[in-house]
Each structure stands twice: as C-alpha cells, then as structure tokens.
N, C-alpha and C positions, 0 to 999 in steps of 0.2 A: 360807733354803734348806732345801728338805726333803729326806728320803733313801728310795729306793725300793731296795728289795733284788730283786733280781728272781733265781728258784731252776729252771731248768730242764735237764736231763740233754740238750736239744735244744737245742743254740746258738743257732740260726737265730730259736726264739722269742723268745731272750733280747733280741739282736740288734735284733728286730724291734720290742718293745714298747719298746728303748732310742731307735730312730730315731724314733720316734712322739714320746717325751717331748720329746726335742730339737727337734724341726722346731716342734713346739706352742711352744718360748719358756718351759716352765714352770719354774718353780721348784723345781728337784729334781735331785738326783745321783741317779745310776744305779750301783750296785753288783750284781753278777753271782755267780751259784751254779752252778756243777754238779751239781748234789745237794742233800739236805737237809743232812750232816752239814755241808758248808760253808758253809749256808745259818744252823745255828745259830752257827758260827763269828765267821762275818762280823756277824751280829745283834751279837755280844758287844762285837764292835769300834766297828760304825758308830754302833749302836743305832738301825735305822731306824722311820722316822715311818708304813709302809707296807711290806708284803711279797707280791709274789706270788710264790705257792707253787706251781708243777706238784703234781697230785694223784701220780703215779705218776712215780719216780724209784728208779734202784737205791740200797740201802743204805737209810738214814732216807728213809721216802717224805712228802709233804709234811702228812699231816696230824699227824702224828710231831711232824716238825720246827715243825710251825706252834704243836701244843703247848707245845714247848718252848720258841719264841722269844717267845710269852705267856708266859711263866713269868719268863720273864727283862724284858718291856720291857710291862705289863698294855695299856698306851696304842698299842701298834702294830696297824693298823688290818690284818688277815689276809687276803688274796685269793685264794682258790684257782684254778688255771687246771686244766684237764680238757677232755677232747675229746668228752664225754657228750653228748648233747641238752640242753636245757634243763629240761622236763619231765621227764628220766629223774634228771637230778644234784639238781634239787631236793630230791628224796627222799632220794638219799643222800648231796648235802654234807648236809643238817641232822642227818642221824645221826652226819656227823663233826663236828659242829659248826663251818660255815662261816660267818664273817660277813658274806661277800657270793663272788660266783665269773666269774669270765668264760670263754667257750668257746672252747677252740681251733679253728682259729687268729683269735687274738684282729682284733675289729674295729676301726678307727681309731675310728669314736663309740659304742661303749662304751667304749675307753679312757678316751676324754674325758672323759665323761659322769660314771662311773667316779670318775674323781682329781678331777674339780670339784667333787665329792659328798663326796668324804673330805678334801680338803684345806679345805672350810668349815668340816668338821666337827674338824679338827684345831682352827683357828682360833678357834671358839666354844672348843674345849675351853681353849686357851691363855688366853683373854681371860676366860673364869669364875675361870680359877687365879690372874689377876693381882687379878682383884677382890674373891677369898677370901683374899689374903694365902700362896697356894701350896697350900689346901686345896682339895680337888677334893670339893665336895660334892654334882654330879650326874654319875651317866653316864648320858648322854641318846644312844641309839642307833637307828637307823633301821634300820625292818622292809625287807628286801628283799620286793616283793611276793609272791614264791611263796611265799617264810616265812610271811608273812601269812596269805595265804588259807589254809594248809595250815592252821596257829596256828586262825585265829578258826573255822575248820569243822570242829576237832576231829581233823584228820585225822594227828597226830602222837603218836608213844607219849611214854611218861615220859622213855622215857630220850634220846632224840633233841633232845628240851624243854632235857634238863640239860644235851646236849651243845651247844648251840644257845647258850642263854644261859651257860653257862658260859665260852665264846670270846669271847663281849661283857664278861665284867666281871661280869657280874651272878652273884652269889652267893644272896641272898634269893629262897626259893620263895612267899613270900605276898604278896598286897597287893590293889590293884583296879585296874579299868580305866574310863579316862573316857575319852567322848566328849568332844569342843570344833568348836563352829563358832561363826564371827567373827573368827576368828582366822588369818593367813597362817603358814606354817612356820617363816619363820626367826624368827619373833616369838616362839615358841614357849619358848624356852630363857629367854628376858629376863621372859619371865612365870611360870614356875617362881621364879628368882631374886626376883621383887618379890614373890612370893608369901609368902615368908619360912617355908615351908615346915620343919618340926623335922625334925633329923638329916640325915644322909648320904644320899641320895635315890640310888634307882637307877632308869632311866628306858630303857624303849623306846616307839618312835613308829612309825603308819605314817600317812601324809599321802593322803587322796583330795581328790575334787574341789570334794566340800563340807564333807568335815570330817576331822577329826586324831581317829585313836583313839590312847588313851596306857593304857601299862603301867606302874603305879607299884609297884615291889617294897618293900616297907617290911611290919615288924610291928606298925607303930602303921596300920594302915589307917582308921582308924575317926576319927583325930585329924587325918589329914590330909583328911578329907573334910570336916569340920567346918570345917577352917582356908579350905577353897578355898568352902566355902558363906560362910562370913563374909567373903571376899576382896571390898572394896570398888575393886579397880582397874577394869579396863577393863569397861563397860558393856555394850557393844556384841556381846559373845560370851555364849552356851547352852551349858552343861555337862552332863552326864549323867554318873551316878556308878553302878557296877554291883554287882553282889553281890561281897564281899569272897572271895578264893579261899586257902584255906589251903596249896594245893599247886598244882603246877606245873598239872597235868590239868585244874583249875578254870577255868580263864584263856576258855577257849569262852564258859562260862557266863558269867564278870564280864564280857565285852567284849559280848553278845545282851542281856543286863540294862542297862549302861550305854547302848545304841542307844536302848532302847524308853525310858528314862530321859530320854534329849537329845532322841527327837523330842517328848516333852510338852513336855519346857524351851525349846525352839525354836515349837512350837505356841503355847503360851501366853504366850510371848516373858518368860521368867523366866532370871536370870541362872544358878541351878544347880538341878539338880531329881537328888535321891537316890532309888534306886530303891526304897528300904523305904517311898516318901513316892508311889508312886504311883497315881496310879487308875485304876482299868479303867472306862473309861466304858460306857456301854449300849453293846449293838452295834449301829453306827453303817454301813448298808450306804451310806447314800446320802454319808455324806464319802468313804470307800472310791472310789465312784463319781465324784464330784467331781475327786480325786484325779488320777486315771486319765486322765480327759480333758485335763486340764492339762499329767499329765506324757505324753501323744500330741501335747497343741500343743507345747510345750518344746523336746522330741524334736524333731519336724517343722521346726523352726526354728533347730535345732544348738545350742540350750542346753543343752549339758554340765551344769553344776553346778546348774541350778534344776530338770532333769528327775532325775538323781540325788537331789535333796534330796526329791523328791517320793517315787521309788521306796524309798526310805527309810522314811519314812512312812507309808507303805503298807502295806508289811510287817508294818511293827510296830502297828500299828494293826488286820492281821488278826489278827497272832496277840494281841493284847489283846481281841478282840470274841471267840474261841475257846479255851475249854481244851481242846478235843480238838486233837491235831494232825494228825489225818485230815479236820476241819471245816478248819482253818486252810489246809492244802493244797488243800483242791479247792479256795474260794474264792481261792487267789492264783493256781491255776493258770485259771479265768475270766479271773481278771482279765489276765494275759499272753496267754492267747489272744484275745483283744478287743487288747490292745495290740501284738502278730503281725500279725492281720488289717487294721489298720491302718496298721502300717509299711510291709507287703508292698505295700497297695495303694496308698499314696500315694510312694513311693520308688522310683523304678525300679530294676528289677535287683536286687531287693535278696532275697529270697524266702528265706528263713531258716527255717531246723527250730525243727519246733514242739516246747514243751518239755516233759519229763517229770513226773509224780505222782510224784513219787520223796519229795524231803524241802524241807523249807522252807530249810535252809541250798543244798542243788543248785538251787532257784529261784529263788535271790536272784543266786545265779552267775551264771544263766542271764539274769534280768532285766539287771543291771548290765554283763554284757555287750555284751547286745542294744542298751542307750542308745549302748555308747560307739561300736558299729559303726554303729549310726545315723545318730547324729551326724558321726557321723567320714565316713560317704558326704554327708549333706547341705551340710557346709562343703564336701568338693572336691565337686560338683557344682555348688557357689557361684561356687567358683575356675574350676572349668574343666568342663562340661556333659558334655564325652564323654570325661572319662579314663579312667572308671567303666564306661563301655559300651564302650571298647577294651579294659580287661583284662577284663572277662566275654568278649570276643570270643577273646583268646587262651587263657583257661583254657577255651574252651567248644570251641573247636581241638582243643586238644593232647589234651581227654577224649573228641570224638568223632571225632576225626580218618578213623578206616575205616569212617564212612557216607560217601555221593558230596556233600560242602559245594558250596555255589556263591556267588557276590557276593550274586545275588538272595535265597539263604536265607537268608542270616546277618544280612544289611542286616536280614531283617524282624525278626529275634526280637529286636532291638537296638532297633527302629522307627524303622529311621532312609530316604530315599530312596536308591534303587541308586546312583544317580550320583553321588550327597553323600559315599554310604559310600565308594564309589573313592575320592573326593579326598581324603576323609578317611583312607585307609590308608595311603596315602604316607607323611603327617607321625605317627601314633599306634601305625602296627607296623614303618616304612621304609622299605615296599615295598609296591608293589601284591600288589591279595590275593591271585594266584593265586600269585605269586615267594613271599608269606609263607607259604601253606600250603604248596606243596611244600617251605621249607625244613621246616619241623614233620614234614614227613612222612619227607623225608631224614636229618634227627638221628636220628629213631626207629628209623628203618629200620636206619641205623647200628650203634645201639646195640644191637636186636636179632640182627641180622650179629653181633657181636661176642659176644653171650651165646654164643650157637653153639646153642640148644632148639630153635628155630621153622627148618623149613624154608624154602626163597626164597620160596617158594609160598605159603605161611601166614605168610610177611610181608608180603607183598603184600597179600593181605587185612585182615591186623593194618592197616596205612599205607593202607586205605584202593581200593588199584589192584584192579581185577576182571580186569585181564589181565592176567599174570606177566610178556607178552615186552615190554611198554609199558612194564612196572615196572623192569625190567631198563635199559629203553632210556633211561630218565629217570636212573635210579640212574649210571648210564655218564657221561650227560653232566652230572652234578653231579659227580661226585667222578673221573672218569675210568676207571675202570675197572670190569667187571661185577658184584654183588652177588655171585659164587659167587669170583672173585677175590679178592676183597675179603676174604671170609672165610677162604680158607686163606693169605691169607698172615698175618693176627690167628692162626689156627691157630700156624703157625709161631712169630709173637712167644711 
C-alpha cells in the first residue's frame, strides 16, 4: 500500500482527487492537508510515497512546503496542482522546481495517467534497492515533456535548471547525454544496472517515439562513456554519446551532439558512436532528398516512429553538410516546405501554417510536430473518414458563424454531397444543420448578451442575423424570452 498526501486550502479538490483514487481500486491511502504547514506535518508522520501539493495556499504555500517535505522523505515523488494553463506553469513550475504538475480542476485521466507513471516508478526504485542490498545507486527520473523541450532548446536559465533538478535528487551539475534507440522504456533501468556502470549514478530520461534521450550526471563522464562503448550486452540498440557538459547550461549542447552522434550510430548500424569519433561526411544533398520522400511516404501512411526516425536524421545530417547555420536553416526550411506542400495536398482538411526561418531548434519543433498531427489525422481517418471533416465543420461554424452558412456551402468545403451531409449531421453534430447552427449562434448570442459591449443590433450581426426583429424573434423562441430581457435581468444578477 502506497500513501498519497493530498495539500489543498480547497476541500472539494481534496475530496475529489480522493474519490478518483478510490473508485480506480488503487493501491494507496489518501491523507489530507489544509495547508502546507499540515502538509509538512503529516509528511513527518505518514512519510508519503507521493504528494500533491496546491501551488497557492495560505501560510506555507506549496512550493515551500514541497521543499521541505524533500528534505525530510528525498524519495517522495512532488505534484504540484495550480489552476495555471499548461504552457503558462511550465515556465514557472520549473523555476520552482516542480517534478511534474496537474491543472485544476484536476482530470480523471491525468490522474491516472499520472500515479501509473509514479507508481512504476516507485516500484523500479524499490526493486533496484532490494537488488543493491538497500543502496540506491541510480535516480533515474523522467522528463515531463514541457521540461524537455524547454531543457533540450535552451530555453531555461541556470537557475531554474538547479531548481528543476534539484526537486529530482539530483545534486551533480556535470556529465553527458546519450541518445538510445532499440531499446523500449521500461528496459531502460535493467540496462543501466547490467551495465555495471562505476559509482552512484544520477539519471534523467525522456522517452520519444524512436528513441530515449538520457541525462547521465556523474564527474567521471569520460569513464562512463568508455564503459557503455565496451558494453557487450544487448546488440540490437544505437547509442550516441554527446559532448561532456561541465555545467548545468551545457546540457542543450550535450543532448544536439549526442542526436547527430546516434543518427551516424543508427545509419551505419553500430552499436555506440561518440561524438569526438564523428564525421562530417561531404555534403550529401541527394540522401537529404531520399530522406524526405520516405519520411512523406511514412507520414502518409501513419508511421509515427519510422517518419520521426527519418525527420531526425535529416536534421542532423543538414546541419553536418553546413557550418554556417544560416545555410543549415534555409535548407531545412526547403526541405519542410516540400514536406507542407505535400501533407496539405494529399490529406484532407489538413492545411497547416507554413514554417519560420527562424532557428534550427524552432524547425525541428515545427517538423516533429507537423509528423505527429499527420499522423494522428491519418490513423482517425483510417478509423472513421468523416470525424475529421465534422470537427473542421464545427470549428469552421463557430469561427465564421456571422457570414449567411447553408447545408449547401459547407457540404462543399468538406466535399462531401448535400444530401449525404444531412444525414450525416444527425449522427456527427446531433442535429440537423440548421438546429446545429442556430444553436452556435444562440450560445454566442448569449454570451454576448451577457458581456453587456455589443448592442442587440451588433449582435445580431456578430451571430450572423441581417435582420435584428428575426434575431430577436429566434432568440424568444430558444430561450424564451427577448434578447433586451435577457439582458437586464443578467444586469441585475
């Protein structure tokens, strides 16, 4: 049995993510905080295995208290809860150094998702410690992706780094980053161990679709690269080893050296390949080219992992044909716009912004991307032909709602036949299209009625209506009573 500490000044959340644990059948007591100061309290006593922490709490607010109950339990996996965005707390958990976070009000599957993830990872930890005789000689910890990307594209100060990895465990600011493909994730930790690697190993991971990038912190970096180049175990896996980084700020550079490292080791199908060991081959436009076309069939075809292993390669293959990195950018940015122009036309609906000259790290985002929404419309398009052309139909509604829509227009931009498209609105929006549009246009209407800015009149045309007493007259019999009613009595509320 595991122990979840759960800290929130808002019962209800507490409450809520306790009902979640229980209805799941999981393995774990629930203890409750008002606050942080009770939150360090309770740690003292229960010693839990996992803590969510509300970021903002009176008294000790949660990153305070998440401090402190690291201080007291190193092994307690931290959560912070926050009602932030996603993209907004990214930035600022890792300045407070979060090891992972969920958004209020939290969701039944990230909950899940969530404690499946930490409770494996308890589990590895407990089963390394019984096989070291109680020494724990890896923390092996898993990059949340916004970490990540923030991490490998430089986009983190120093001290955000220290607060980051310092919540994980990790104390050492030097070491290196390797790439691994052949390798599945939970394998990952059992081959560390057979590795027989020297010293107390400190370890972060982030897991993609074709390969595992690793953070190894150690100040023998040099010994430990040797050791995994002379590793005679599993065959079947490409390593890439990147420039050593003597400080936290370095970590960009060792993880962009170790890529361009594993895709030679991967090309040339070698089991490890160090970056000081590698060559820049002539510039090679027509593999570049080759490339391209493969990872467009790949793509087209909903291979996830062999279109990414390409777009990998790619990359780094231009920037090895280029030391300028003004050459290296316009050739990738060709090569994406050839790979656009493509998607767009053979995927329906799919019409995606074209991408920026900006930097080679912004075009690899953009690339990698673009595969997974690719991909990701061509499998449901496998599943189901028109679920894809039903929500373009209602994001294409609600954004152009106050032009005059009709079955006939919207059927064609879809390409689909009028009469098909009827039948089909029934089952894909609920209702026939005319009952679907005016409801979109009644929410709206609503919502604007309630801001109190636009008058009747100029909502009326916002929603679409060119006559106000029609607008009126529709607005009456949806909701019952007039659009100017309407509003003053929200006035009053």
């Amino acid at each position: 049995m595991y122990t979840l500490l759960i800290a929130d000044d808002e019962r209800l959340e507490c409450d809520a993510i306790e009902l979640l644990v229980n209805r799941a059948n999981l393995p774990i007591r629930c203890i409750k905080a008002k606050n942080g100061a009770e939150a360090v309290q309770l740690s003292k006593q229960y010693n839990p295995d996992i803590a969510f922490l509300d970021i903002r709490m009176p008294g000790i607010d949660g990153i305070e208290a998440g401090r402190q109950i690291k201080e007291l339990n190193g092994h307690c996996h931290v959560v912070f809860l926050t009602a932030w965005s996603s993209f907004e707390f990214a930035q600022q958990a890792i300045r407070l150094g979060a090891s992972e976070y969920l958004v209020k009000p939290v969701q039944r599957k990230d909950v899940y998702e969530l404690l499946d993830t930490l409770l494996s990872q308890i589990e590895e930890q407990k089963l390394s410690e019984e096989q070291h005789n109680g020494e724990i000689r890896e923390v092996l910890n898993l990059f949340s992706r916004e970490f990540f990307a923030s991490l490998k594209f430089g986009r983190l100060s120093e001290e955000a780094l220290k607060s980051y990895f310092t919540m994980q465990g990790i104390t050492i600011e030097e070491g290196v980053a390797l790439v691994i493909g052949g390798i599945e994730e939970q394998e990952l930790h059992s081959f560390f161990q057979n590795s027989r690697l020297p010293g107390k190993l400190q370890m972060c991971y982030f897991p993609s679709v074709d390969r595992i990038t690793v953070l190894v912190f150690t100040n023998q970096p040099s010994k430990i690269v040797e050791q995994l180049a002379n590793y005679q175990g599993e065959t079947a896996m490409s390593i890439g080893s990147g420039m050593y980084f003597t400080e936290l700020t370095g970590i960009p550079q060792s993880i962009s050296t170790a890529s361009l490292s594993y895709t030679q080791a991967n090309h040339l199908h070698m089991r490890f390949q160090r970056f000081t060991d590698v060559v820049r081959f002539p510039k090679d436009t027509k593999k570049v080219h080759e490339n391209t076309l493969s990872m467009i069939s790949y793509t087209l075809e909903g291979e996830l992992g062999k279109a990414r292993t390409l777009a990998h390669e790619i990359i780094d293959t231009i920037e090895m044909n280029h030391e300028s990195e003004e050459n290296a950018i316009q050739e990738l940015y060709e090569v994406l716009m050839v790979f656009l122009y493509e998607l767009n036309k053979s995927i329906p609906l799919f019409n995606q912004l074209k991408p920026q000259k900006t930097s080679i790290m912004e075009q690899e985002i953009y690339l990698m991307d673009l595969i997974d929404t690719a991909c990701s419309a061509v499998q449901e398009d496998r599943q189901d032909r028109y679920s894809r052309p039903f929500k373009f139909v209602d994001q294409y509604v609600h954004s152009h709602m106050e032009q005059p829509l009709s079955v006939e227009s919207v059927a064609k931009i879809i390409g689909l036949n009028t009469k098909y498209f009827s039948q089909l609105c029934k089952s894909y929006l609920g209702a026939t299209f005319v009952e679907y549009l005016t409801n979109v246009r009644m929410e709206k209407a609503k919502q604007l009625l309630s801001e109190g800015t636009l008058s009747v009149k100029e909502i009326a045309e916002t929603t679409g209506f060119l006559d106000g007493n029609y607008f009126s007259r529709v607005f009456r019999n949806y909701y019952g009573k007039t659009p100017s009613s309407f509003r003053e009595e929200r006035v009053k509320i």
